[in-house]
Phi, psi and omega in degrees: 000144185254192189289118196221193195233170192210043203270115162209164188280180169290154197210118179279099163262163133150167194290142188091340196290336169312012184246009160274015223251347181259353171267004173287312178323312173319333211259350149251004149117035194252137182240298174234141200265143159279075173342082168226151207200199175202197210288299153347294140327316182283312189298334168269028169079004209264336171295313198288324192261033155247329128356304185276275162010289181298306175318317196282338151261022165107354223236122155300069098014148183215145196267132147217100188278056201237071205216116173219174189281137186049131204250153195277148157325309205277333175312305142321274185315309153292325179290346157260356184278310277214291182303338179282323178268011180258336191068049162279155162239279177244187212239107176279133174253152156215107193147195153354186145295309203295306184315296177345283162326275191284345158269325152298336175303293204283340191285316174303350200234287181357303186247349133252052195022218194072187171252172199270011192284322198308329214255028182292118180061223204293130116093061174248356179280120172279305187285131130334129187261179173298156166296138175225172207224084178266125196273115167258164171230010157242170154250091177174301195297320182101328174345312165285010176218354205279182170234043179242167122254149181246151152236148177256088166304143200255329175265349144284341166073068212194132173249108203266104166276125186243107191241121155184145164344314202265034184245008175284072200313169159295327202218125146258123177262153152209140200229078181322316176326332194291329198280001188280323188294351167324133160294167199264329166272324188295315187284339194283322236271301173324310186275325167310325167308305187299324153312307200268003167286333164317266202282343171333299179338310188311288225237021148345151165287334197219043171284187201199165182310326220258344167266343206274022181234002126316327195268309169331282183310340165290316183297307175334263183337318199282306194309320195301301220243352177304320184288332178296273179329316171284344207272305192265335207052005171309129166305347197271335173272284190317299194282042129244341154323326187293308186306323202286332194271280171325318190257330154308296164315302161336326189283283206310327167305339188267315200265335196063210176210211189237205180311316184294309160335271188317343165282314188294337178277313192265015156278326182305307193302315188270331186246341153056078188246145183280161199316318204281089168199304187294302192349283182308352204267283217250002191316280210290328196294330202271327158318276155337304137352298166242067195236005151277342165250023143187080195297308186292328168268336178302330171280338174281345190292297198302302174342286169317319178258336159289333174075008152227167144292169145209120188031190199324187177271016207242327158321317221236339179270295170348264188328325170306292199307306193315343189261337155299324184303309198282322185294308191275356171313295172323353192248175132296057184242187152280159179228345186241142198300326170324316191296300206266328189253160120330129212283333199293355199272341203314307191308004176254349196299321180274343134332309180288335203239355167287307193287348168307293177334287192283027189270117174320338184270003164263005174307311191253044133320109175281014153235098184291144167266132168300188185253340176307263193333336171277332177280001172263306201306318209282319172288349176270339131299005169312000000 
């Protein structure tokens, strides 16, 4: 086996563990914390009752709700202006991937200026960021655990992957109790993320023992229990979404993800729709897609999601997607771009699929995809 890396933060799991988030804050050294969350969140009580959490320990805190779905360039960049001029140190998120995101956003420009446009794909963070505490209240973005960020450039229209080690917070609370104020489309929308950050993992150019069996087990979880969660809302359910989401993240971050991403950013980016939507759209056509350069894990994916074989293995991955098709049939979601773009926008698609092409995440695609190629998967999924 060769040598490889494992980075993930400490990670608090379990119902309730959100009443730890003020003694982690004590345990990096925080006198005022920088607070960020968004509108959504404060109404489902969950900003005020971490609010309280920290008051009960003693931490001074300063709010910055400047947080929108696919969170902006210029948002970040206020938000480090905003930490900077409070004299914060660290720094807690609570919410989504966009909170997540948008406090990772401010910790990079925080401790090594610029615009946050400067950290765009790999390893470009030079400096130590603040310590941060990240919260998730889904199951699905990874955000708390990953070493990726999204950004949305507002003049390019375009969501900017910023990956390096150091976006690995210190501490992920993940608290399941959260997910019961969830809507019913946000959990389905969430766990799909995680699925296809699941299998993207799988089948990375530059997984490891250590993400792909993080990654099985993530698909697993997810097939066995989404419909049961949605069906019931049982916390017994909603926390294996969490295990599944937890273990997804793990995968990807470590692994990165593929071709599907990077289309999915800069369609999210142009049309500025969220990650869980497009999914179910470009998942299985993109699978297909590669599925002549990796036949053998793709037969292990169909394994998993069928819970058999079936004839070869080029048979039994065939069969996987067709059962990802039907699984996803089985939601209220879109399944076709139609459904989500205007017929009048089609005409953006090959613009949208040139900016694809330079997405980091088609570095570890086990087919890198063109931009032709990417604009045949988007007609084909019209």
């Amino acid at each position: 086996m060769d040598v490889t890396k494992f980075a993930i933060p400490e990670i608090i799991f379990g119902r309730g563990s959100l009443n730890y988030a003020g003694q982690c804050a004590l345990r990096l050294g925080a006198r005022k914390v920088f607070l960020v969350s968004d509108s959504g969140i404060e109404k489902a009580g969950w900003v005020q009752r971490l609010m309280d959490i920290l008051k009960k320990e003693g931490i001074e805190w300063v709010y910055y709700p400047g947080v929108s779905s696919n969170p902006r360039d210029f948002q970040v960049e206020q938000g480090a202006r905003f930490y900077r001029e409070n004299g914060a140190d660290v720094i807690i998120a609570i919410g989504g991937g966009s909170s997540m995101d948008t406090a990772k956003g401010v910790a990079i420009i925080a401790s090594n200026g610029g615009r946050i446009r400067d950290y765009e794909g790999a390893n470009r963070v030079n400096r130590p960021l603040p310590p941060m505490v990240l919260i998730t209240t889904t199951a699905g973005s990874g955000s708390d655990i990953s070493q990726f960020c999204i950004i949305t450039d507002v003049e390019r229209a375009v969501k900017m992957s910023i990956i390096t080690r150091t976006l690995v917070p210190n501490i992920s609370i993940v608290d399941p109790l959260i997910l019961e104020t969830k809507s019913e489309t946000l959990i389905i929308q969430s766990a799909v993320d995680a699925l296809a950050h699941a299998i993207e993992a799988y089948i990375s150019t530059i997984s490891s023992e250590f993400t792909c069996m993080h990654s099985l087990k993530a698909i697993d979880l997810i097939l066995r229990y989404l419909p049961r969660a949605v069906e019931t809302r049982s916390m017994d359910f909603l926390e294996k979404l969490s295990i599944a989401s937890t273990a997804a993240s793990m995968a990807f971050s470590n692994a990165s993800l593929g071709a599907e991403h990077a289309l999915a950013h800069s369609l999210g980016g142009h049309f500025d729709m969220r990650h869980g939507v497009i999914h179910p759209i470009l998942l299985t056509a993109v699978m297909r897609f590669n599925l002549d350069h990796a036949e053998t894990k793709m037969a292990e994916i169909g394994r998993v999601v069928l819970d058999r074989t079936v004839g070869s293995p080029r048979e039994t991955a065939l069969a996987g997607i067709d059962r990802l098709d039907a699984f996803f049939a089985s939601f209220d979601v879109p399944q076709r771009l139609r459904q989500v773009i205007d017929e009048g926008d089609r005409q953006y698609l090959e613009q949208i699929c040139r900016m694809a092409v330079n997405d980091a995440c088609n570095l570890t695609n086990p087919r890198p995809a063109s931009w032709q190629e990417f604009l045949q998967i988007c007609e084909e999924v019209w």
